[in-house]
C-alpha positions as CSV (number, residue, x, y, z in Angstrom):
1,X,-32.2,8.9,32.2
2,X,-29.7,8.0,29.8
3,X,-26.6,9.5,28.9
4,X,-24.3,9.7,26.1
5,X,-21.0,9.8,25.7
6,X,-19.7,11.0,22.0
7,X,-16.0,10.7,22.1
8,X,-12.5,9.2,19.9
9,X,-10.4,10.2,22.5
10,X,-9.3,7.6,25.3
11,X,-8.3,10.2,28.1
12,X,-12.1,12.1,27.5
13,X,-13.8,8.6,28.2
14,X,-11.6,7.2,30.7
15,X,-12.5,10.9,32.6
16,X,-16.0,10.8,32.1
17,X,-16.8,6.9,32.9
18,X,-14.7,6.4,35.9
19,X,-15.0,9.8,37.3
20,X,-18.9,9.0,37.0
21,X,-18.9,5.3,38.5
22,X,-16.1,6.4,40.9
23,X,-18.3,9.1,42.3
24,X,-21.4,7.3,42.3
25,X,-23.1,9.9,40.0
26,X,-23.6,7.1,37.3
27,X,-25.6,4.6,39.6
28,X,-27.9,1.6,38.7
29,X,-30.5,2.5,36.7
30,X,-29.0,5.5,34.7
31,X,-27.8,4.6,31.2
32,X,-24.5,5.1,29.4
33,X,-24.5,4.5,25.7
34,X,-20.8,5.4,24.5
35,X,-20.5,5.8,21.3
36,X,-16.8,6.1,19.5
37,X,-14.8,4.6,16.8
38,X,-12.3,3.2,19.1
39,X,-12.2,-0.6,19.2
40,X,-12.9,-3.0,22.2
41,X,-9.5,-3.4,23.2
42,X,-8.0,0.3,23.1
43,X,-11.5,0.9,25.9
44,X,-10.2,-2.1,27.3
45,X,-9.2,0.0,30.8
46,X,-12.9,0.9,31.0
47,X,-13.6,-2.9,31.2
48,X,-14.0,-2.8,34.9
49,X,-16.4,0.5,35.3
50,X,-18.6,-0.2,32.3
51,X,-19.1,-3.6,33.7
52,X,-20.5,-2.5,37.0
53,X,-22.4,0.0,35.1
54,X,-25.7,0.4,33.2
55,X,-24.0,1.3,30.3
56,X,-23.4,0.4,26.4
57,X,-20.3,0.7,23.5
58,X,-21.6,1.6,20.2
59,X,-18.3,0.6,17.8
60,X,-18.6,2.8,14.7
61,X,-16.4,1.7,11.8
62,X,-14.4,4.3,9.9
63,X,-17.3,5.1,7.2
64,X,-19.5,5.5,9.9
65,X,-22.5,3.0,8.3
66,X,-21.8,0.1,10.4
67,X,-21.7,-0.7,14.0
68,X,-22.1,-2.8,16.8
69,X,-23.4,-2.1,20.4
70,X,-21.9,-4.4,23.1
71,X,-22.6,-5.2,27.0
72,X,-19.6,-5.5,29.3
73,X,-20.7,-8.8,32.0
74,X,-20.4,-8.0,35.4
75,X,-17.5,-9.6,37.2
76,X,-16.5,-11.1,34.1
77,X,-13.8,-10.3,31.3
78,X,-16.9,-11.4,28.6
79,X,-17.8,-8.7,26.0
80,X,-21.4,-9.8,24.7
81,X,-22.6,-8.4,21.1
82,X,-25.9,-7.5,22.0
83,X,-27.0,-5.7,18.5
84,X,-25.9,-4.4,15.3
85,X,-27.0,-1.6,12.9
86,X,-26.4,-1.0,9.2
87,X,-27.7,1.6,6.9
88,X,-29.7,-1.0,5.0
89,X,-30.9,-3.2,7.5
90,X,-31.3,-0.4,10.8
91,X,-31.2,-2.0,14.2
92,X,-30.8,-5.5,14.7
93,X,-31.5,-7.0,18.5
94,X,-29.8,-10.6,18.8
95,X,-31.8,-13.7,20.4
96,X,-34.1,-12.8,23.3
97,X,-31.5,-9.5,24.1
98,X,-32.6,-6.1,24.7
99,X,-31.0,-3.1,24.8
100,X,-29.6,-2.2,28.5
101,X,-30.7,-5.1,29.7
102,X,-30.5,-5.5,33.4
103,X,-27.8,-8.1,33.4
104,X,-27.7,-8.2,37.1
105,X,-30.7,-9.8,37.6
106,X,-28.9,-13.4,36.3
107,X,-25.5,-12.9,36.0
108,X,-24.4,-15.3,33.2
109,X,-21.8,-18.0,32.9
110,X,-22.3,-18.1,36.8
111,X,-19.5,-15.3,37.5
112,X,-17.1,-15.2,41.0
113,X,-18.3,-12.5,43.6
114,X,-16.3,-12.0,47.2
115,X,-18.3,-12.5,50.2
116,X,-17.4,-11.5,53.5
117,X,-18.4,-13.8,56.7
118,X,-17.7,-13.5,60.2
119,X,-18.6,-15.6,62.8
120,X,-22.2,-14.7,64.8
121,X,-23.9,-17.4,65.8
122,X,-26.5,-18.8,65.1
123,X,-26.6,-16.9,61.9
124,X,-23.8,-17.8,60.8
125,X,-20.8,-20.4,62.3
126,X,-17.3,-21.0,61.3
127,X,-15.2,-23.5,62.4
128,X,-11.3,-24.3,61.4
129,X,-10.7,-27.9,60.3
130,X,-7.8,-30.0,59.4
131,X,-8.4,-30.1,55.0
132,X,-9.4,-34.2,54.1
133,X,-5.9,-34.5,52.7
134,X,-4.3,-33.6,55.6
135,X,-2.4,-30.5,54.2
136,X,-3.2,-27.4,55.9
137,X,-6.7,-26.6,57.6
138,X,-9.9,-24.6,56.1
139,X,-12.7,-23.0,57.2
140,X,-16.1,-24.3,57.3
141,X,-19.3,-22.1,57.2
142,X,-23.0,-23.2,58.3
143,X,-26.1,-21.0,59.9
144,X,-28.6,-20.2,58.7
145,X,-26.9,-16.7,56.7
146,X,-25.3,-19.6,54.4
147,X,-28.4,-21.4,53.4
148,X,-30.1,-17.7,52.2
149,X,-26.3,-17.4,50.4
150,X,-26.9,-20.7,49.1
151,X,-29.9,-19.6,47.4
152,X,-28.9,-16.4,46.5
153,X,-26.1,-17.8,44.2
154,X,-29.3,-20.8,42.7
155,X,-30.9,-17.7,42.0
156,X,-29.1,-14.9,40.9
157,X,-26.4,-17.2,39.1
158,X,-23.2,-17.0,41.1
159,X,-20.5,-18.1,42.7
160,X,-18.7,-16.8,45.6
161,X,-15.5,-16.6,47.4
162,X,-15.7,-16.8,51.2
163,X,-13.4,-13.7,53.1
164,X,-13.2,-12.8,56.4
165,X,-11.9,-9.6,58.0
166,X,-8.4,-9.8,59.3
167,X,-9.5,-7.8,62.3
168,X,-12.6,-9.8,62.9
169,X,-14.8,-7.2,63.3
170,X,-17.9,-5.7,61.1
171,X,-17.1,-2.3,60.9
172,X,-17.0,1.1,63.1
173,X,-16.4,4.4,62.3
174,X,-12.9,6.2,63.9
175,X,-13.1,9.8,64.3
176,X,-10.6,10.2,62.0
177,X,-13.0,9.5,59.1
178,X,-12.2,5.4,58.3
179,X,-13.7,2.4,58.8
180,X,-12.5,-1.1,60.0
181,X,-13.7,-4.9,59.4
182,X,-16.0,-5.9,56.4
183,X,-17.4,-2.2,56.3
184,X,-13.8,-1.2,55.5
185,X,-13.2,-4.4,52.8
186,X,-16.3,-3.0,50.9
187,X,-15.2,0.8,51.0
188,X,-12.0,-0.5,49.5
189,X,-13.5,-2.4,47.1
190,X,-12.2,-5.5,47.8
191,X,-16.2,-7.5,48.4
192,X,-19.1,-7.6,46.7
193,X,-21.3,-8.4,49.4
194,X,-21.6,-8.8,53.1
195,X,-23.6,-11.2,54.8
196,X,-23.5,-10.4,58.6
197,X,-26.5,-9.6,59.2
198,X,-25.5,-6.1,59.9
199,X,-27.3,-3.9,62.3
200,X,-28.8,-0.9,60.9
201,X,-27.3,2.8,61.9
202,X,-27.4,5.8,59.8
203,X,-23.5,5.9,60.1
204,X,-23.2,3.2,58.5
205,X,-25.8,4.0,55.7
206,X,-23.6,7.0,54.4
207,X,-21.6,4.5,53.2
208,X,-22.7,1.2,52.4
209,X,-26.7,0.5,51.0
210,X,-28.3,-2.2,53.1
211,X,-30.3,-5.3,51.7
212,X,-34.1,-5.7,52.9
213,X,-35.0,-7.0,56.4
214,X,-33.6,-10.5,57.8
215,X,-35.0,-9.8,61.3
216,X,-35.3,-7.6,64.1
217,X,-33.8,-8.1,67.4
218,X,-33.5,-6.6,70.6
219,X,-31.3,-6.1,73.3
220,X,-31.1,-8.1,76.6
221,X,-28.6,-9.1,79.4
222,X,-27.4,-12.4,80.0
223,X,-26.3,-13.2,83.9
224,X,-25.4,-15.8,86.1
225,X,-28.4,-17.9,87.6
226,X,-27.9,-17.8,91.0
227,X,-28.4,-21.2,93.4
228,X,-31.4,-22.1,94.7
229,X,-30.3,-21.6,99.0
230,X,-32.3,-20.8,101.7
231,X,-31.7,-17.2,102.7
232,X,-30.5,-17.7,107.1
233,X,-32.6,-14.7,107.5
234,X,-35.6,-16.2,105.6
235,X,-38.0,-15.7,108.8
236,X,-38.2,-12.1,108.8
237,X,-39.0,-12.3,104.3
238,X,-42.7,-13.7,105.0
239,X,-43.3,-9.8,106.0
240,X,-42.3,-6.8,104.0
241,X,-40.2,-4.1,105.8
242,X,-43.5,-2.0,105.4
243,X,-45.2,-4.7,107.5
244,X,-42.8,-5.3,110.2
245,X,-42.3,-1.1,110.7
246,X,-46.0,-1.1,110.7
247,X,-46.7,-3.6,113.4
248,X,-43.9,-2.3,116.0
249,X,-45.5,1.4,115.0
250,X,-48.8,0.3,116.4
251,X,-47.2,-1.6,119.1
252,X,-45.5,1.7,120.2
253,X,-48.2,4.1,120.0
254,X,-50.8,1.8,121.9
255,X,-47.9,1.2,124.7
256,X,-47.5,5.1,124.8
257,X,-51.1,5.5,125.3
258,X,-52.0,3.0,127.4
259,X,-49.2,4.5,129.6
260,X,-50.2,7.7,129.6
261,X,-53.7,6.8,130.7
262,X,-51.9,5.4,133.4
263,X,-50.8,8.2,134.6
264,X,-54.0,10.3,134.0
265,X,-55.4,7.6,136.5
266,X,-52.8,8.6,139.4
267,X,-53.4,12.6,138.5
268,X,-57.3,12.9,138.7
269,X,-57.6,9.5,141.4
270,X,-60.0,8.0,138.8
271,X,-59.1,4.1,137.3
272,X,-59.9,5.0,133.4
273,X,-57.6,1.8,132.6
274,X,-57.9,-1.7,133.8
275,X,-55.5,-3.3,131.2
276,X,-51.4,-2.9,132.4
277,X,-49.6,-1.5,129.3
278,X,-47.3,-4.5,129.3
279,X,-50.3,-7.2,128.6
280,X,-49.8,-5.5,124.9
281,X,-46.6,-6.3,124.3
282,X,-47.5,-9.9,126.1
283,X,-50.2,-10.6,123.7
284,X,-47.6,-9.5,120.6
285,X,-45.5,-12.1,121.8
286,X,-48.3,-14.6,122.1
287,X,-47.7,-15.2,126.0
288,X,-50.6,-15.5,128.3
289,X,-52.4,-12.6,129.6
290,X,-54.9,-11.3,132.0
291,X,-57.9,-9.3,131.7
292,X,-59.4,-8.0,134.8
293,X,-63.6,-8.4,134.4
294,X,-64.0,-4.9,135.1
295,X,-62.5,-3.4,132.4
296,X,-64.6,-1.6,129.7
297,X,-63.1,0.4,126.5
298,X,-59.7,-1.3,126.9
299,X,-61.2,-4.6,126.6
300,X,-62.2,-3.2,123.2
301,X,-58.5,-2.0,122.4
302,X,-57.2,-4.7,123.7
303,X,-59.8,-6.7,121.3
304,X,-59.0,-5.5,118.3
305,X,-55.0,-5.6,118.9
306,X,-56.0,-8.9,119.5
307,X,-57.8,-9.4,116.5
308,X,-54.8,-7.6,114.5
309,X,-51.7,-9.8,115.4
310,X,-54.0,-13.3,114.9
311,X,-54.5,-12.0,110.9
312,X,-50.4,-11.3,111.0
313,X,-49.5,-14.3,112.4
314,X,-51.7,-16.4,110.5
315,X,-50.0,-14.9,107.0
316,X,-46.4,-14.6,108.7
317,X,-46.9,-18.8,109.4
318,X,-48.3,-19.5,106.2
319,X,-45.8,-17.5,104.0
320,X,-43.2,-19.0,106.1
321,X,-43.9,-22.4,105.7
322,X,-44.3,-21.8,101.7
323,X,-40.8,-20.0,102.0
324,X,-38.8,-22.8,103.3
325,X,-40.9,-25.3,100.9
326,X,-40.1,-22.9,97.7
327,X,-36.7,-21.7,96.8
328,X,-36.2,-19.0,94.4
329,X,-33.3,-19.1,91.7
330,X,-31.9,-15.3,91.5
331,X,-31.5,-13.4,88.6
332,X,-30.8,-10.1,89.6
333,X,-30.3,-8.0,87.0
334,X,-33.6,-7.8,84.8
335,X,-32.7,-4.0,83.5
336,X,-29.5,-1.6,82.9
337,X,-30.0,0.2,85.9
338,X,-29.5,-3.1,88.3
339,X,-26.3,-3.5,86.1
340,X,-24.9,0.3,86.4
341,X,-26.5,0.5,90.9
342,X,-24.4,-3.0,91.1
343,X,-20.5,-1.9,92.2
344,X,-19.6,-5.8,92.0
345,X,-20.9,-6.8,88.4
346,X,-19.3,-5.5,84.9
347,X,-20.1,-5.5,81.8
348,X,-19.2,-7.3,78.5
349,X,-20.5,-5.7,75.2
350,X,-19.1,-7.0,71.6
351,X,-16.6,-4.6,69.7
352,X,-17.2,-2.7,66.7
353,X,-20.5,-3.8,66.4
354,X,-23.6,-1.1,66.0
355,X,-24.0,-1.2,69.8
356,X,-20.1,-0.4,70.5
357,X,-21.1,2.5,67.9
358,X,-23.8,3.5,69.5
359,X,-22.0,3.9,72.7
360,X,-19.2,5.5,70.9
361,X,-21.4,8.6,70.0
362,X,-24.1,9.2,73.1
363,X,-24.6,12.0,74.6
364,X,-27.0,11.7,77.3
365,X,-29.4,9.1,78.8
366,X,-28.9,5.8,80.4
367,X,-26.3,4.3,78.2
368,X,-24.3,7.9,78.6
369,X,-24.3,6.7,82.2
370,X,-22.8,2.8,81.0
371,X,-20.2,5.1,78.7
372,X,-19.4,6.8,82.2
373,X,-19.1,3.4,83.6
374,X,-16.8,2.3,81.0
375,X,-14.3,5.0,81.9
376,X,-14.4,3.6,85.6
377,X,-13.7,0.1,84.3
378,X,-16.8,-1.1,84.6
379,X,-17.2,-1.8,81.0
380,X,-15.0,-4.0,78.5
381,X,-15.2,-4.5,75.3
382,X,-14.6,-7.9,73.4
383,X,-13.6,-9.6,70.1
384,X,-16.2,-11.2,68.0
385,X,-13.1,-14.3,67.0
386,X,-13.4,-15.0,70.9
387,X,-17.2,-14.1,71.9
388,X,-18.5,-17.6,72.9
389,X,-15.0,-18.8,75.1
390,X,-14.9,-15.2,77.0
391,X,-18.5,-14.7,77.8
392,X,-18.2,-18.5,79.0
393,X,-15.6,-17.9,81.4
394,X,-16.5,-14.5,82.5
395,X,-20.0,-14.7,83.1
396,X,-19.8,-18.1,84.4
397,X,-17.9,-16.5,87.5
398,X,-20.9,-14.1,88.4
399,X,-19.5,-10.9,88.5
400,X,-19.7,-10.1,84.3
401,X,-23.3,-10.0,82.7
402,X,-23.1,-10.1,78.4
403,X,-25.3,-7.3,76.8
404,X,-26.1,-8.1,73.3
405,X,-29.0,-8.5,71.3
406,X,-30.9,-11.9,71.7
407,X,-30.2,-14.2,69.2
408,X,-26.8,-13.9,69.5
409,X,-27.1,-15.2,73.8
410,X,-29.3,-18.2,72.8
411,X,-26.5,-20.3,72.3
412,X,-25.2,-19.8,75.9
413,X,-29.4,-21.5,77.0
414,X,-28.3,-24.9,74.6
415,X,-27.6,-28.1,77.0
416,X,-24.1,-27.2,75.8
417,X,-24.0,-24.6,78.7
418,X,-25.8,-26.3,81.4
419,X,-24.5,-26.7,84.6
420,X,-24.6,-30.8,86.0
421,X,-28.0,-30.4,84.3
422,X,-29.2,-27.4,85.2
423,X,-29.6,-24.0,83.2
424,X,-26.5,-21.9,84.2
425,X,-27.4,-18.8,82.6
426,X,-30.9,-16.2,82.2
427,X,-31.8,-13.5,79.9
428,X,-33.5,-10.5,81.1
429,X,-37.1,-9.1,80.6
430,X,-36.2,-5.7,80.1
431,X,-35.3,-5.3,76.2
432,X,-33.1,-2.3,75.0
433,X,-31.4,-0.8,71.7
434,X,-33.8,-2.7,69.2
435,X,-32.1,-3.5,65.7
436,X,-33.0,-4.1,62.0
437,X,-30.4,-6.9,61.0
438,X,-29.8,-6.6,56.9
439,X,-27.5,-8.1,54.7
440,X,-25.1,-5.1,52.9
441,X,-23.9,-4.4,49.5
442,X,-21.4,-1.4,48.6
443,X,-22.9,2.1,47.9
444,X,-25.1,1.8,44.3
445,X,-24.5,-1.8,44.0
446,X,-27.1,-2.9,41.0
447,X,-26.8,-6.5,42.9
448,X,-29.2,-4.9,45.5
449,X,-32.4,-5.4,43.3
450,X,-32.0,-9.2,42.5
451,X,-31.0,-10.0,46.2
452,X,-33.7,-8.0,47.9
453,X,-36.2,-10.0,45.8
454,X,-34.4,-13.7,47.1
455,X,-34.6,-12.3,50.3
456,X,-38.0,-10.8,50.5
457,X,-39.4,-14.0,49.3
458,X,-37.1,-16.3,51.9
459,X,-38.1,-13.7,54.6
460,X,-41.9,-13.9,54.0
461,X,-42.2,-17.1,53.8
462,X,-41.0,-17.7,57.1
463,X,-37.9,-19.8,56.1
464,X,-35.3,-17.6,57.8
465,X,-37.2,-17.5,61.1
466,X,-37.4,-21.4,60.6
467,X,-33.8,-21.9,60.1
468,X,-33.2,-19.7,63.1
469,X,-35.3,-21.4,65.7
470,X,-33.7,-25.2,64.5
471,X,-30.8,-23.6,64.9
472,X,-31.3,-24.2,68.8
473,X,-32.4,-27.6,69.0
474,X,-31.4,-28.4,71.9
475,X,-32.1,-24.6,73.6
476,X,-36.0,-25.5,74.9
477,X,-35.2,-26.9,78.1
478,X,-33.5,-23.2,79.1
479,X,-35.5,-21.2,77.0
480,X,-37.7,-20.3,80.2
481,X,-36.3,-22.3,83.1
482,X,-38.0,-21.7,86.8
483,X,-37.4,-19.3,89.0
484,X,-39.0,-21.0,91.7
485,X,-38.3,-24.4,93.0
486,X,-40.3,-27.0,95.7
487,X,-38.2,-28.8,97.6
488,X,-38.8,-31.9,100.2
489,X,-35.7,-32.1,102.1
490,X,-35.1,-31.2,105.8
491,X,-33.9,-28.1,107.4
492,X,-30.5,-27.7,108.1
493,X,-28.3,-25.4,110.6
494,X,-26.7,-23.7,107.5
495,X,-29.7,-22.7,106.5
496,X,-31.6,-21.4,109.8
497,X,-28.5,-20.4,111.7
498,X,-29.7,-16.7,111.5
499,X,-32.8,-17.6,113.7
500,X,-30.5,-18.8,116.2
501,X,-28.2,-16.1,116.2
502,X,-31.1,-14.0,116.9
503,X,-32.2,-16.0,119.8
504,X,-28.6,-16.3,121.6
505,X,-28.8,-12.1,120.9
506,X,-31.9,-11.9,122.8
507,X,-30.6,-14.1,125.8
508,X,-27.8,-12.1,125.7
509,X,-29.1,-9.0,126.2
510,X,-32.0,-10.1,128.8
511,X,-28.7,-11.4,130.8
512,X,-27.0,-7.6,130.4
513,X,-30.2,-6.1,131.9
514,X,-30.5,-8.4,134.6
515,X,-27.0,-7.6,135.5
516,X,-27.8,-3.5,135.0
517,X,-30.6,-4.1,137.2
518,X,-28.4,-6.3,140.4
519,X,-26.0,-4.0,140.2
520,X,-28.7,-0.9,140.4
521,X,-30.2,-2.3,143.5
522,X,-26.8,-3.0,144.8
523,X,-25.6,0.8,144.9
524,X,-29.3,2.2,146.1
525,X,-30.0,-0.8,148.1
526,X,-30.3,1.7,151.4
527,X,-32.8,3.9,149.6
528,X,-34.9,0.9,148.2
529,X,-37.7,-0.7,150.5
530,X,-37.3,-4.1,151.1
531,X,-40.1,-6.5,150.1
532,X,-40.9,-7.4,153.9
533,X,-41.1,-3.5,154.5
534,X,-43.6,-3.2,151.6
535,X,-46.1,-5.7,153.0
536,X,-46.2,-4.6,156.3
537,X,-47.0,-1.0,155.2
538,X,-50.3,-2.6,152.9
539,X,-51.5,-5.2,155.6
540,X,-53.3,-4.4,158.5
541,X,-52.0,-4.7,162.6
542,X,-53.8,-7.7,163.0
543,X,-52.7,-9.5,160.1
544,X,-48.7,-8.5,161.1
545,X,-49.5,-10.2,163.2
């Protein structure tokens, strides 16, 4: 579509150009072909909205048979004379020129664009050094986000100014309407593109017009490996609570039956049971027992009990065994639910990022439940200027876990980070909140087309994935460390003490019924038969005697 623009006067034009460009209704690829008898310099207020523009001046000179048509560079002061037109000779297109030409696609004479940076590694890193001449201190950028920049200015033909927000942050949205960061530097015009890589929302499409795909990356958590110690209580973990509750069930009910056949023996006068109801318990505890040779169906029972505690302690020996020869290295919280059921542990998510936004706006779910959390303190927020130092510190300590997408935790599994040579930190299985991560442009911006052809190409060849994973060269030792350990070292107390506590408890309480039973004889010793008195009644006269 093109449209055009007939007009001497200066206020018309300057009301229909930069109401158009202001408003995004003239947008990249609509034409504008103005056409007036002004010169160059009384439009020269348009300069900045016709460059920016698809659009074209047509000078007419006073008789109206002669003209030029010009092309207003982008980010440039440069007026170019694309073509001419007389009555006698009609059009005339300079050199290899066309008319509307997308002058985007190079930009010539290698024109200045602002760039806005912020530090997210390991796409992109800045440091502060002292300057080589020892005056003052400058940034310096590296990651892999500068080497696609790099190539972006090779191929597009320009150069760029590095700017960072002065709040340090990409860009959320308040509720009264503005935005902060680099998403607020491009709504105020003040950059021409962002590198990021920004996550993609719809919020934030309303408003800025994102480049095509860098990657895609999901969210994990990043904790605290715990040590590798041998639980005190590590006996009873061979066996499953299941187990254990099943076994003493058994025990139980055979001890209840085997008593109350017991009894049925003393009601009808008839021995139905030959086996006492404590040679159970006896054989449970692996003490000897005895079976009287008479004894029919419970010499069966008793069998298969038998049969049923060898098969449990043969796997309660053998897992214990492999217990106290294999530690396990904890990493506790594998999902958001161990994170919000945990009182003790907090968590640390990145501010005004597309997460913090996210959170910011949800109504329901899990992550309503983390916004709930937040209001009890069990959330905080942090800057991106300070990201690496904080999660350092805090989750060091154990009781803060980091949730943020992947890439950005993979420089806390570098050697950097280990612990006298051992991994200190792990990233969860469970993934969450998965992102497209895009470079971003403002709203309309014709330097969209000529970048999303650098990066498609960069993209699909593999180069950014490339420069991503050398990016970590140093992260493959903690890229999957073990959760499970052999050790060949001897047992100590610290580590068995709760075995032994258990035995004193037992002693203990076989000495507190001992003394219950003394003192119950004591008190009914008149009413209780003596043992003499007992033997006399079972023998016979001659053998009293």
């Amino acid at each position: 579509m093109t449209l055009i623009a007939v007009s001497d006067d200066q206020k018309n034009l300057s009301y229909i150009v930069e109401g158009a460009v202001g408003n995004n209704v003239l947008i990249w690829p609509t034409r504008l072909l103005i056409v007036t008898h002004l010169s160059l310099r009384e439009l020269h207020h348009l300069r900045k909205s016709l460059s920016v523009s698809n659009a074209m001046v047509m000078e007419l000179t006073k008789n109206s048979r002669r003209c030029g048509v010009y092309l207003y560079l982008p980010y440039s002061h440069r007026v170019v004379l694309s073509a001419s037109w007389t009555e006698s000779t009609g059009l005339d297109v300079y050199g290899d020129q066309q008319l509307f030409p997308n002058k985007f696609k190079k930009l010539r004479d290698g024109a200045e664009i602002v760039v806005a940076g912020n530090n997210l590694p390991p796409h992109i890193s800045i440091q502060e050094v002292a300057k080589e001449n020892g005056q003052g201190r400058e940034f310096l950028y590296s990651g892999p986000v500068m080497r696609l920049l790099r190539i972006l200015a090779t191929n597009v033909n320009f150069t760029y100014r590095l700017v960072q927000p002065p709040d340090g942050s990409w860009g959320i949205l308040f509720p009264n309407g503005t935005w902060n960061g680099i998403i607020g530097m491009i709504l105020k015009k003040e950059v021409d593109l962002a590198l990021g890589p920004f996550g993609v929302t719809y919020v934030r499409s309303r408003v800025i017009d994102y480049t095509n795909t860098l990657l895609v990356d999901y969210g994990h958590i990043l904790g605290r490996r715990g040590n590798t110690e041998v639980d005190p209580w590590g006996f009873l973990l061979p066996l499953s609570p299941s187990i254990w509750a099943a076994a003493f069930g058994t025990l139980t009910l055979i001890f209840i039956f085997s008593v109350a056949i017991r009894r049925i023996d003393r009601y009808i006068g008839v021995s139905l049971s030959k086996v006492v109801p404590s040679t159970y318990i006896q054989a449970f505890l692996q003490q000897n027992i005895v079976v009287p040779p008479d004894s029919g169906w419970d010499k069966v029972l008793l069998g298969s009990w038998l049969l049923c505690i060898l098969v449990l302690l043969e796997c309660y020996s053998t897992n214990l065994i492999t217990l106290l020869a294999v530690r396990h290295v904890r990493e506790p919280y594998q999902n958001v639910r161990d994170v919000l059921d945990d009182p003790k542990v907090k968590m640390l998510w990145v501010a005004n990022t597309a997460h913090a936004q996210y959170l910011s706006t949800v109504d329901s779910g899990i992550f309503y439940e983390v916004t709930e959390a937040g209001k009890r303190g069990k959330l905080r927020f942090i800057p991106a200027k300070v990201y690496d130092t904080i999660v350092d510190e805090l989750v060091s300590r154990g009781d803060y876990v980091l949730m943020n997408p992947l890439l950005m935790m993979k420089i806390f599994l570098t050697e950097d980070y280990m612990d006298k040579g051992k991994c200190k930190f792990y990233v969860s299985k469970e993934t969450f909140l998965p992102l497209t991560f895009c470079m971003v442009v403002p709203k309309y911006s014709p330097l969209r087309g000529p970048i999303n052809e650098v990066i498609r190409g960069v993209v699909e060849g593999g180069f950014y994935d490339y420069w991503l994973e050398n990016a970590f060269t140093n992260a493959k030792s903690c890229k999957n460390p073990p959760t499970k350990i052999t050790v060949m070292v001897p047992l100590s107390l610290a580590n068995l003490w709760g075995m032994f506590v258990l035995l004193v408890g037992g002693y203990l309480a076989s000495f507190v019924v001992l003394c219950l039973e003394i003192s119950g004889k004591k008190f009914s010793g008149s009413q209780v038969p003596s043992l003499n008195d007992s033997l006399r009644k079972r023998l016979s006269p001659d053998e009293n005697r």
